[in-house]
C-alpha positions as a LaTeX table, in Angstrom:
\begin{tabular}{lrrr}
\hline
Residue & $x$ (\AA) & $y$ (\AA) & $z$ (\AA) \\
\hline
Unk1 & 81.67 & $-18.13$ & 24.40 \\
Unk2 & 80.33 & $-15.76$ & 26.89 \\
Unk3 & 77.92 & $-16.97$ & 29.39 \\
Unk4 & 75.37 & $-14.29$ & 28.76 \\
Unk5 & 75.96 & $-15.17$ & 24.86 \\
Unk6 & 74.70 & $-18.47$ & 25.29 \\
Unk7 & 71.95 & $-17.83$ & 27.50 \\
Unk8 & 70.55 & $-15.25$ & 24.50 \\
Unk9 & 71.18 & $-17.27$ & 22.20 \\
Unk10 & 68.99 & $-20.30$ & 24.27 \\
Unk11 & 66.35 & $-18.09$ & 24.72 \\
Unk12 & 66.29 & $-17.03$ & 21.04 \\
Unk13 & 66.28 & $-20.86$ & 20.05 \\
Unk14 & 63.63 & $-21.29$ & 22.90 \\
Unk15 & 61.50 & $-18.90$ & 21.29 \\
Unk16 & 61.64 & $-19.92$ & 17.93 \\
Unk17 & 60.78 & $-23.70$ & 19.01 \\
Unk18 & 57.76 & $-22.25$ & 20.71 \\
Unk19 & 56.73 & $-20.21$ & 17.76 \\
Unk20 & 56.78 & $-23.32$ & 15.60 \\
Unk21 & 54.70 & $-25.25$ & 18.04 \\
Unk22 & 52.37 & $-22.43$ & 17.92 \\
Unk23 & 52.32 & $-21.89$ & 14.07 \\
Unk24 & 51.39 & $-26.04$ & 13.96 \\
Unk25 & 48.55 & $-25.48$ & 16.07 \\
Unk26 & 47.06 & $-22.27$ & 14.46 \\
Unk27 & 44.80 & $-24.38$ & 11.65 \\
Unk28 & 42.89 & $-26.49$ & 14.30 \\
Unk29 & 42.91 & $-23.48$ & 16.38 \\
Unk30 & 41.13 & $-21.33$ & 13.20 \\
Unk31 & 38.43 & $-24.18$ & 12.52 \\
Unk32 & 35.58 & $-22.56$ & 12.63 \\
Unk33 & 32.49 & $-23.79$ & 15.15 \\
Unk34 & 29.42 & $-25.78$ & 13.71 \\
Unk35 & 26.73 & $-24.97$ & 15.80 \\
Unk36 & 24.22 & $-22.72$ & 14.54 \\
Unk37 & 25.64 & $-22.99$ & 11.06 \\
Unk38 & 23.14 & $-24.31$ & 8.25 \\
Unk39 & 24.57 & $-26.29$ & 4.66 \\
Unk40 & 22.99 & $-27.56$ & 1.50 \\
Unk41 & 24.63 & $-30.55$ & $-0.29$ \\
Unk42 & 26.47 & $-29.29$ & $-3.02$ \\
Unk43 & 28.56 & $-32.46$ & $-4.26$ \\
Unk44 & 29.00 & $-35.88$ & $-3.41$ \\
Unk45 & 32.18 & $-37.46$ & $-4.69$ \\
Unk46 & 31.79 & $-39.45$ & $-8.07$ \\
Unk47 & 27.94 & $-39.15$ & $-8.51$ \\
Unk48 & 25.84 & $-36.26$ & $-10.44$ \\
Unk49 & 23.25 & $-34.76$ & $-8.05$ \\
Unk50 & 19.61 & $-35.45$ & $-8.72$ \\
Unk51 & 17.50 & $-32.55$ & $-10.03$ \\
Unk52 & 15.61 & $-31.38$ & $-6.43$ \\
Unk53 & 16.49 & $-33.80$ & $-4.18$ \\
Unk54 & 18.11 & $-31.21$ & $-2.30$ \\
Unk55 & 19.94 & $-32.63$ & 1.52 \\
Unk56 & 20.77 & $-30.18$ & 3.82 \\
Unk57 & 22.35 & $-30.60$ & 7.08 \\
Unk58 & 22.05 & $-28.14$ & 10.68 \\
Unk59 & 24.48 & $-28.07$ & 13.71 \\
Unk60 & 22.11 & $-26.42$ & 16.49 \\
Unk61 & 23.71 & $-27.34$ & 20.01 \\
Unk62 & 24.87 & $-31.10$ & 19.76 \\
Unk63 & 22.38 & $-32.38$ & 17.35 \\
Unk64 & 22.62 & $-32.50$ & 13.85 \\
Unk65 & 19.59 & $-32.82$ & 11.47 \\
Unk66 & 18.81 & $-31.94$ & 8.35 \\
Unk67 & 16.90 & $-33.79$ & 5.15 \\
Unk68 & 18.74 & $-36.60$ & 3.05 \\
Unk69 & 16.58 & $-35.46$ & 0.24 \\
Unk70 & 13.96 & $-37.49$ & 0.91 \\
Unk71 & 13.77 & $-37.73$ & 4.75 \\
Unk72 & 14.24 & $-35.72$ & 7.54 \\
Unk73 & 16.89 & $-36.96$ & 9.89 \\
Unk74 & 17.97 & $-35.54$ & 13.95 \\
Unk75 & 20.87 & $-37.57$ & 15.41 \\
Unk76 & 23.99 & $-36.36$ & 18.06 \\
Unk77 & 27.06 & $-35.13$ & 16.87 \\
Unk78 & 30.39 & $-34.27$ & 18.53 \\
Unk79 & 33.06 & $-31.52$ & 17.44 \\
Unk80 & 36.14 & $-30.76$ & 18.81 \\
Unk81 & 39.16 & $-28.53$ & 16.49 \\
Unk82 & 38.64 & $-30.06$ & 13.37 \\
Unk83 & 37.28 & $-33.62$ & 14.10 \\
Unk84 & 33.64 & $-34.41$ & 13.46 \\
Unk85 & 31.69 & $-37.22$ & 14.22 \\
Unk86 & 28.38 & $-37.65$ & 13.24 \\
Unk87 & 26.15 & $-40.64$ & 15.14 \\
Unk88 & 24.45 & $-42.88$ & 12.70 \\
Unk89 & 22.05 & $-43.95$ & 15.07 \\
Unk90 & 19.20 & $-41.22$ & 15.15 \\
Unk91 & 15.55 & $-40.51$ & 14.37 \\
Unk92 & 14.43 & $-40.55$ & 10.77 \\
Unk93 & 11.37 & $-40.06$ & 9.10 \\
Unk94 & 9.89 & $-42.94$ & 6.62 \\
Unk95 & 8.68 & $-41.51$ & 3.35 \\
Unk96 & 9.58 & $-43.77$ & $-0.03$ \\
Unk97 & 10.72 & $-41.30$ & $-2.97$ \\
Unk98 & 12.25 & $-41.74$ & $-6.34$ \\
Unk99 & 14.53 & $-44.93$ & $-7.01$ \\
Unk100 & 17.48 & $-42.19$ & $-7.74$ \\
Unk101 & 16.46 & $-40.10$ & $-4.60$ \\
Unk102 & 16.74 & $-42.74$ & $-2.36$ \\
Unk103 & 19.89 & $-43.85$ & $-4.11$ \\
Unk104 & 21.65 & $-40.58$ & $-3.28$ \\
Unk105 & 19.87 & $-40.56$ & 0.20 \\
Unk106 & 22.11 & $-43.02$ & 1.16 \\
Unk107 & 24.96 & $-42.31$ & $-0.38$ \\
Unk108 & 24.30 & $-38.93$ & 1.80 \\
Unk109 & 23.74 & $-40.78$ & 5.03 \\
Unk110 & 26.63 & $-42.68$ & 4.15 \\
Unk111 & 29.05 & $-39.58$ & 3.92 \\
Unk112 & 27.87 & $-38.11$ & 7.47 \\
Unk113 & 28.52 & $-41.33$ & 9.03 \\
Unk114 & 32.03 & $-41.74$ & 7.16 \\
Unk115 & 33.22 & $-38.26$ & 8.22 \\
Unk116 & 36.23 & $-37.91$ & 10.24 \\
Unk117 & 36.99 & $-33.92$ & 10.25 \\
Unk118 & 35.62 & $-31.24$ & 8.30 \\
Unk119 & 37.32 & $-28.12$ & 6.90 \\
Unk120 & 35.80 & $-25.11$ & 5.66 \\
Unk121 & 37.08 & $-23.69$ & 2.55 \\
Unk122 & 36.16 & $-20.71$ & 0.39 \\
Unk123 & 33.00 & $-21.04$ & 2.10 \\
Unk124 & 32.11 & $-24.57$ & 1.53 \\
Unk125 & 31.92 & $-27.19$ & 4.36 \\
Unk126 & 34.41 & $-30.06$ & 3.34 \\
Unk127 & 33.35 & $-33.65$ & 5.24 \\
Unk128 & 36.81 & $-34.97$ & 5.32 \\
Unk129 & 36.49 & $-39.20$ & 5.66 \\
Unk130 & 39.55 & $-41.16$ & 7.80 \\
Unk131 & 41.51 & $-41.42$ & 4.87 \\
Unk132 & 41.97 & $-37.98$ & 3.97 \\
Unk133 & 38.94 & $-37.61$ & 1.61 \\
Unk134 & 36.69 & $-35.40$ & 0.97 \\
Unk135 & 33.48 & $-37.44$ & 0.99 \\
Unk136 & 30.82 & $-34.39$ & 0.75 \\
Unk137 & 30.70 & $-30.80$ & 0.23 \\
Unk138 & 28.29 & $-28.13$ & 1.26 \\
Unk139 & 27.31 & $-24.67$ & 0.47 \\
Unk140 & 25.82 & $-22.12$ & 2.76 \\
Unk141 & 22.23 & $-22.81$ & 3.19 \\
Unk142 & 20.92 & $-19.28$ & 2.61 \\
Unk143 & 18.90 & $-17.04$ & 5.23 \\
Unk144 & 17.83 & $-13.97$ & 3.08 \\
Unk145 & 14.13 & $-13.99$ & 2.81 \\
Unk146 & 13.90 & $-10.56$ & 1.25 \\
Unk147 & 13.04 & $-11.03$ & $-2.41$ \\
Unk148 & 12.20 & $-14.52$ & $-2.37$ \\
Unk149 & 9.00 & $-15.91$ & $-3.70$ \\
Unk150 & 7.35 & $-19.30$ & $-2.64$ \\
Unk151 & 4.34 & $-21.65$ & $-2.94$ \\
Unk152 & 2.47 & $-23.25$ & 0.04 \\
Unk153 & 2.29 & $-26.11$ & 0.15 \\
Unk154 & 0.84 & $-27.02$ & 3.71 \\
Unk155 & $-1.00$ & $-24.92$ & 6.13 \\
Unk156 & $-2.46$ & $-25.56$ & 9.78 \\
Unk157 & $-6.35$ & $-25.30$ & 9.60 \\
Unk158 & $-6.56$ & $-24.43$ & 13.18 \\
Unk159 & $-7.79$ & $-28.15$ & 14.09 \\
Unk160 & $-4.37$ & $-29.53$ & 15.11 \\
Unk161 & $-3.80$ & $-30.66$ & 11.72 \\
Unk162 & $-1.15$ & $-29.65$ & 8.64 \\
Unk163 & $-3.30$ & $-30.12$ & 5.51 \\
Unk164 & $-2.38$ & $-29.87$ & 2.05 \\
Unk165 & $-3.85$ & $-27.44$ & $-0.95$ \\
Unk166 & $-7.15$ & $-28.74$ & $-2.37$ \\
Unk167 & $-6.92$ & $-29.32$ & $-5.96$ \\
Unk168 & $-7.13$ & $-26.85$ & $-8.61$ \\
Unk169 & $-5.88$ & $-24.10$ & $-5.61$ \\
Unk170 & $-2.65$ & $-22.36$ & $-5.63$ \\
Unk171 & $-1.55$ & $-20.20$ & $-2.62$ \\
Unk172 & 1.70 & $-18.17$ & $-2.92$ \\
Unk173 & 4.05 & $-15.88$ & $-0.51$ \\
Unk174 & 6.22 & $-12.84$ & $-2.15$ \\
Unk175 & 8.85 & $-11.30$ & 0.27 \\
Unk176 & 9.96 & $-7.88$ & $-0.83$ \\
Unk177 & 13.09 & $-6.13$ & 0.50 \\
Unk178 & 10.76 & $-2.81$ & 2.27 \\
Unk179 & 9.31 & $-5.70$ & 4.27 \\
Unk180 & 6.04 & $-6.36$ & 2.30 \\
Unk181 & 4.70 & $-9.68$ & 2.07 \\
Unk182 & 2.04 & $-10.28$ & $-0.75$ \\
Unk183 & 0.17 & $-13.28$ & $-2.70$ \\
Unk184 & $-2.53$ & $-15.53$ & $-3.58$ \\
Unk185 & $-4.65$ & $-16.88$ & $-0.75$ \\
Unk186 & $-6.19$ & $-19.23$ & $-3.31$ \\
Unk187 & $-9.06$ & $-16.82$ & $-4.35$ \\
Unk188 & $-8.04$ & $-13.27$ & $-3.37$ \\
Unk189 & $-4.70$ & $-11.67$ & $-3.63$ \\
Unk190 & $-3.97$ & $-10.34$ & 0.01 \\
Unk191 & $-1.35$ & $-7.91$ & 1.26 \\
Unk192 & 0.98 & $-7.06$ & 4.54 \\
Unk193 & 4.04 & $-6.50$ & 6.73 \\
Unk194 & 6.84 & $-9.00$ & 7.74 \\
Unk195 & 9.43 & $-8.43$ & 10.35 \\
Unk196 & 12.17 & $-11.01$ & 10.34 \\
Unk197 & 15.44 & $-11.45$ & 12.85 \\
Unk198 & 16.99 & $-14.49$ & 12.39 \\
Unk199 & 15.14 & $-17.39$ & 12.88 \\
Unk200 & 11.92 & $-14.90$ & 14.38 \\
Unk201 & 9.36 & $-14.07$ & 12.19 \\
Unk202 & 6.21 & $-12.03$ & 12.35 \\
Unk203 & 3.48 & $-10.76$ & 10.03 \\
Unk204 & 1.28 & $-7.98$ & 10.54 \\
Unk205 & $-2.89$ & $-7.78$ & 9.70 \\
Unk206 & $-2.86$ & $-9.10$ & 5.70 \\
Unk207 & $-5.61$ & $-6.83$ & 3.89 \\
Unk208 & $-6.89$ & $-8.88$ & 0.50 \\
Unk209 & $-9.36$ & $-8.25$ & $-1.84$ \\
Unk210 & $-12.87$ & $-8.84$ & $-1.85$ \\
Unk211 & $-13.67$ & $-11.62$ & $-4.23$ \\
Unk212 & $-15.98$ & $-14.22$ & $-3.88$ \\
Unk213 & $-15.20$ & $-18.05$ & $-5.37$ \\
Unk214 & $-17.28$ & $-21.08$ & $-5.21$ \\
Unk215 & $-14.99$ & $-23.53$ & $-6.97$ \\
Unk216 & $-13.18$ & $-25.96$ & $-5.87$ \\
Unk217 & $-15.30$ & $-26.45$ & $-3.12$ \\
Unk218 & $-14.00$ & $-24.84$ & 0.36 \\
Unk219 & $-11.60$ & $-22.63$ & $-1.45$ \\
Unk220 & $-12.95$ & $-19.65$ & 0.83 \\
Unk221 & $-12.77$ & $-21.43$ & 3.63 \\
Unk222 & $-8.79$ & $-22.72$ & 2.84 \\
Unk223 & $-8.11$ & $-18.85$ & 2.27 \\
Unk224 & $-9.56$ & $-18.10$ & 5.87 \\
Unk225 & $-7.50$ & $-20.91$ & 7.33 \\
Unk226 & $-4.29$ & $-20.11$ & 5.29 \\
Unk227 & $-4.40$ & $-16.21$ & 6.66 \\
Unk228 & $-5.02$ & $-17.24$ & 10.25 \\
Unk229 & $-2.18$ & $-19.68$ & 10.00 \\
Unk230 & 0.17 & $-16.56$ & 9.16 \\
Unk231 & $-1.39$ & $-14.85$ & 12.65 \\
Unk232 & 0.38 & $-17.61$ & 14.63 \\
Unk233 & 3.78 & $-17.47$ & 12.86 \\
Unk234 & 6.74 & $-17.23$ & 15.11 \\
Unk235 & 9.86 & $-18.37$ & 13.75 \\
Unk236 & 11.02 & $-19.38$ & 10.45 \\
Unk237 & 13.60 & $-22.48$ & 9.33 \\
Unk238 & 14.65 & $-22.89$ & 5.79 \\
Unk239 & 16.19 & $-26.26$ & 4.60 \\
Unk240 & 16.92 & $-26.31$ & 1.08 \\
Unk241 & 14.25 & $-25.68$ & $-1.39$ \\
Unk242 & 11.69 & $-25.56$ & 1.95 \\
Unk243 & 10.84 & $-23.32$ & 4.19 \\
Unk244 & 8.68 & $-24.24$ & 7.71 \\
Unk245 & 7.08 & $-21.58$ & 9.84 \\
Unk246 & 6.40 & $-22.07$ & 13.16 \\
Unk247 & 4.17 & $-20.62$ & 16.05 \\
Unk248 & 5.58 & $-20.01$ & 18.88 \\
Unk249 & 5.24 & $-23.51$ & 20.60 \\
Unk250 & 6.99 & $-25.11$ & 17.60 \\
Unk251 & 3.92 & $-26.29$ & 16.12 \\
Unk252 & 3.77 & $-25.86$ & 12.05 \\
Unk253 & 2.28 & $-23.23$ & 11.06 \\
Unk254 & 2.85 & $-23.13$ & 7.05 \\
Unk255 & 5.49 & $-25.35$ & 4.92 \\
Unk256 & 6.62 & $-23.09$ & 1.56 \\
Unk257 & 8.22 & $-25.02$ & $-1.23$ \\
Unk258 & 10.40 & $-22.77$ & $-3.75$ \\
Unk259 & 8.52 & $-21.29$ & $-6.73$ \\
Unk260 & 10.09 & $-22.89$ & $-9.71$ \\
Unk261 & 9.40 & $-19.81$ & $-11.89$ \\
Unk262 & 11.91 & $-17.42$ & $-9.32$ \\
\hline
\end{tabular}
């Protein structure tokens, strides 16, 4: 054979053994990052999902954190291609719930700590165990706060403190897509502006009507404390079927909770 024949023909075989190699590598290469990304548990293999015990679970930098449904959890995690692994040591909260929402708390916990690599298809984040398993899925925790509607349940009265509702009260938040914001404040309905960008969020003077109610007692005062709350609002996080708004310095500001009627 011809010398420069065999040289092509090398080079040609080269070429293909390189595009091989490089055709192998493409699906680690195509994993897409974690960080900044946001999920809501949507299956966990071999168990039925309890009615609102919603987990959720946030890369931001190298921590992941999140809610097991019951508690909120912050530990480390490392990523690198497609391998995951999530430190089971961390910093969880200590609340007791429902026997069957603890139950699939830490069958949750469990999963995180069990994960291997993780995959993302048709959407869905896939925690993929050692042994090739899919040990829990996740949907895209949603962002869109334009024509939501939620009920309040917290608020900071201005005195270092997150307090709950009194009783008999019911305080409510309606975001519209033309960036109106409207509700109860407990006695008066009350109107205004909202400008969200991504986790920012700020609201603009709130204009209510002019009621006045004596029962329960402090309900006026809760309304006064509920709208200066909004004043301070800088950012916005939403973890499942909860939203937290924050001031500025990360302190709380207001908690939402869905409204089961939207």
């Amino acid at each position: 054979m011809n010398p420069r024949f065999r040289l092509v023909a090398a080079s040609i075989a080269l070429i293909g053994l390189l595009s091989a190699a490089c055709t192998s590598m493409t699906p680690a290469a195509d994993v897409p990052g974690l960080d900044g990304t946001a999920w809501v548990l949507s299956s966990l293999p071999g168990r039925t999902l309890v009615p609102g015990g919603h987990a959720t679970l946030r890369f931001e930098g190298d921590r992941a954190s999140g809610t097991d449904g019951c508690n909120r959890f912050s530990t480390s995690y490392a990523a690198s291609g497609a391998t995951l692994k999530i430190n089971p040591s961390g910093a969880m909260t200590q609340m007791a719930c429902a026997p069957d929402v603890m139950e699939q708390a830490r069958a949750f916990m469990t999963s995180l700590q069990g994960a291997s690599t993780y995959r993302v298809d048709a959407g869905q984040l896939q925690l993929v165990g050692a042994d090739g398993a899919v040990v829990a899925s996740f949907a895209p925790q949603s962002q869109e706060l334009a024509g939501t509607s939620w009920r309040v349940t917290g608020y900071n009265n201005g005195r270092q403190a997150v307090v709950s509702l009194l009783a008999g009260t019911q305080l409510t938040m309606a975001f519209a897509a033309d960036g109106r914001v409207s509700g109860s404040a407990g006695c008066n309905n009350y109107s205004g502006t909202y400008t969200v960008s991504g986790s920012s969020l700020r609201f603009g003077p709130a204009a209510t009507t002019r009621k006045m109610c004596a029962q329960p007692e402090g309900v006026m005062e809760q309304e006064q404390q509920f709208l200066k709350a909004l004043e301070t609002v800088a950012t916005i996080r939403q973890e499942g079927d909860r939203v937290e708004l924050r001031t500025a310095d990360g302190a709380l500001a207001v908690i939402l909770g869905k409204d089961a009627e939207k």
